[in-house]
N, C-alpha and C positions, 0 to 999 in steps of 0.2 A: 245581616245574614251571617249567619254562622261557616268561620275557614271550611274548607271543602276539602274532605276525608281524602286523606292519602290513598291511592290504587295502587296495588301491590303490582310490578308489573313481574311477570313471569322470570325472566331474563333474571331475576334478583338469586336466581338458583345458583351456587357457588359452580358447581359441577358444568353447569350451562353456560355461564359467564365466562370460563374457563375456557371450555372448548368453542366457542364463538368467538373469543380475543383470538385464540392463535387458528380460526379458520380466517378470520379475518386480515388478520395481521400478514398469513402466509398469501392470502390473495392477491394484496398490494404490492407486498415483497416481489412476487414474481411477474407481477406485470410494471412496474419501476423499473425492472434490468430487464424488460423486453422492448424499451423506449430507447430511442436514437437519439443523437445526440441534438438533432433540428429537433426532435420532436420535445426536448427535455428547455429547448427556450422558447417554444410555442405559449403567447397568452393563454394563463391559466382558469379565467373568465372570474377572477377573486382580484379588484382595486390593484393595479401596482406590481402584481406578482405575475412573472413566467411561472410553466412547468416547475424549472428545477425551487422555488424558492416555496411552491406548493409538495413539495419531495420532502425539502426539509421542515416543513412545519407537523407534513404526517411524522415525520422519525421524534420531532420532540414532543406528538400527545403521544406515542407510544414511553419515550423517554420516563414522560411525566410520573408514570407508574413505580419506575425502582428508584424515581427521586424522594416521592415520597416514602415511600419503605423506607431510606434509607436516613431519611430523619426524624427528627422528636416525634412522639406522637402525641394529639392535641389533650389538652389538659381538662377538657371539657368530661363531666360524664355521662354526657346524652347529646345525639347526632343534633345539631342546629340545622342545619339544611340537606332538603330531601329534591331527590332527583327533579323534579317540575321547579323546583325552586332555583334549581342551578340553571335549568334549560333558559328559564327566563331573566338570572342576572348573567348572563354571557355578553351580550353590548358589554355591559361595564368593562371589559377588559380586554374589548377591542384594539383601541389602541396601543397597549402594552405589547398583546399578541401579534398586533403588527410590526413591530419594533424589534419584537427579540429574534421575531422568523428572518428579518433582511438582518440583523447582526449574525445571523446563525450563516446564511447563506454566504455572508461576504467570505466565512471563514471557511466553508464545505463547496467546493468546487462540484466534485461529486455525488447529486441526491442518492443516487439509489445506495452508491456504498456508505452515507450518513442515514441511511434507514435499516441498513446489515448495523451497524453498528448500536442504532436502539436495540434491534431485536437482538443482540448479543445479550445485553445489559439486561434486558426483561427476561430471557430462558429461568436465569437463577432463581428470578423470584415471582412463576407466574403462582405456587400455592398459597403465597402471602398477600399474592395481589386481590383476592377473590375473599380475605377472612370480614366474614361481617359483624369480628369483635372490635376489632380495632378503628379507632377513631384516630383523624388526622385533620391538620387544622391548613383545607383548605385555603385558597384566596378569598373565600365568601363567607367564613365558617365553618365549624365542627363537619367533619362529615364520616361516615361510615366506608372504612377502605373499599370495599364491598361496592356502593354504590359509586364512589369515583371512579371506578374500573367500569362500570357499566357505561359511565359518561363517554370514557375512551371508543366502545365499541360504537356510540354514535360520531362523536367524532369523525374514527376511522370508517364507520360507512358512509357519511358524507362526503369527506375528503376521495373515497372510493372514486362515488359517481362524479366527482370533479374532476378526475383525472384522467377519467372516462369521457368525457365530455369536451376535455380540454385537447385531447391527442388523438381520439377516435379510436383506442386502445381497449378492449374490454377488459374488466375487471370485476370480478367474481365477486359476488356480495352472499356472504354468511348466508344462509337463511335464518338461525338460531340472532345472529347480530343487526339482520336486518330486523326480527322480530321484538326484539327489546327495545330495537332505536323507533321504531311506529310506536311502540308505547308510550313508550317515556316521551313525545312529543304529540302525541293524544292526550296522556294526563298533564303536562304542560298547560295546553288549550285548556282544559277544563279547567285548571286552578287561573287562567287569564280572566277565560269569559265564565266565570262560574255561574249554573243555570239549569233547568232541564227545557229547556222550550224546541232546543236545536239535538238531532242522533243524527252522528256523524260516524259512518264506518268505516274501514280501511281493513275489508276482506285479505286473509283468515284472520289477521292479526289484533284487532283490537275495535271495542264500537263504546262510543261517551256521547254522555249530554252537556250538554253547556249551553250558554247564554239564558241570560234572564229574560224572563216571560212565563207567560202558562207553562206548569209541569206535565209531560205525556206520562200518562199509568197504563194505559191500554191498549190493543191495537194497534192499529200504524199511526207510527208517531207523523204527524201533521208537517214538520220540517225535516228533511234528511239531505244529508250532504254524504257520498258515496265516492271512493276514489282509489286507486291502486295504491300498493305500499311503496311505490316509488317515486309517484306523482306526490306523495302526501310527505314523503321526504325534502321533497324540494319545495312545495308551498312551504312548511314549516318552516325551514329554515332560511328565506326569499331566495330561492335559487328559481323560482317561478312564481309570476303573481297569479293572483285570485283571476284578475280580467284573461291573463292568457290560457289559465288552464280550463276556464268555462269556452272559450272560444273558441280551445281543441277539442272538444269535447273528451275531454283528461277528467272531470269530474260532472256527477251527475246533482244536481238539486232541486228540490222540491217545496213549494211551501213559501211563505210571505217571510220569511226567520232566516232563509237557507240560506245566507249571504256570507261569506268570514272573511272578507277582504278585511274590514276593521281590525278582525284579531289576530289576522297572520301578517308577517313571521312571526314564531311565537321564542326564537333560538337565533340571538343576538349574531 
């Protein structure tokens, strides 16, 4: 079966990306210094980490952004990995990612003013963060600065609803950042289960086929999996399984195909 075409996901707009990073960014920020200080070493429902040690791992993908600006850029002349390709090698760097957030924490007492401190660092350089010339050589590969900056906005809206989740604190999600992080873990799935037997929607933001079997051309497609964009955040990335979000009735499915427990999480 021939690799499965890249989805341009909307979110790749310089000017969008831009202003969803710092809708985003400013959401977090202001609901991090509306956290107490029981609330800030409340289980953060992520392996091993309180609150504050989920504070500082949001301020270093923010970080991540004027780190790379700020060195070589990769020597490659064409991007090696594309957004679905990163969503799915993420596990790989689990571990590491665990390691540098508790050395980070043991040194930042205080999250929220270790996420003033990203966002100082990223003001300078959010026009550079968004250039879709520039390549930079990732932990996985060549990548388009462009698209690593999109990565960040999923990131930061999952770590969002974590910290939401974790404190009872709301916290404001982009819509422009919500909309690129549904995509780009839509197009994910479909480069997992590559296929057309299965449409899978996540109303307004995005609708794929995936898995192998019969292809739908017609009509109503025979399998359809249907679900909010925020439920489909968190199947994605296992902050909820397949079995409990059918049980809430959080997702609806159709069809002998509609099953994706096998393909989710698809964002290590």
């Amino acid at each position: 079966m021939p690799p499965a075409k890249r989805r341009t996901v909307r979110g790749d707009d310089p000017a969008r990306v831009r202003t969803a990073l710092i809708g985003q960014v400013e959401a977090v920020t202001a609901a991090a210094h509306e956290l107490t200080a029981e609330q800030c070493a409340l289980p953060s429902g992520l392996p091993g980490w309180d609150v504050r040690h989920l504070l500082v791992h949001i301020a270093l993908q923010i970080d991540a952004v004027p780190r790379y600006l700020a060195g070589p850029e990769s020597t490659a002349t064409a991007p090696e990995l594309d957004l679905p390709t990163w969503a799915l090698s993420t596990g790989e760097a689990a571990e590491d990612l665990d390691r540098q957030t508790r050395e980070e924490a043991d040194q930042a007492a205080d999250g929220p003013a270790r996420i003033d401190e990203a966002v100082a660092q990223l003001e300078p350089v959010l026009e550079a963060a968004v250039r879709p010339d520039l390549l930079i050589p990732s932990r996985y590969g060549a990548m388009r600065m462009l698209d690593f900056t999109v990565t960040r906005l999923v990131e930061l809206v999952v770590h969002s609803d974590d910290l939401a989740r974790a404190t009872g604190t709301p916290v404001s999600l982009d819509r422009q950042a919500l909309a690129a992080t549904v995509r780009l873990l839509m197009n994910a799935l479909a480069a997992k289960a590559p296929g057309g037997s299965v449409e899978v929607r996540v109303p307004p933001f995005a609708v794929v086929q995936c898995v192998e079997g019969p292809r739908h051309t017609r009509g109503t497609p025979p399998n359809v999996v249907e679900t909010d964009p925020l439920t489909w955040v968190r199947l994605a990335t296992g902050r909820l399984s397949w079995a409990d979000a059918r049980a809430a009735g959080a997702v609806s499915a159709s069809g002998e195909r509609a099953d994706l427990g096998a393909q989710l999480p698809v964002l290590g």
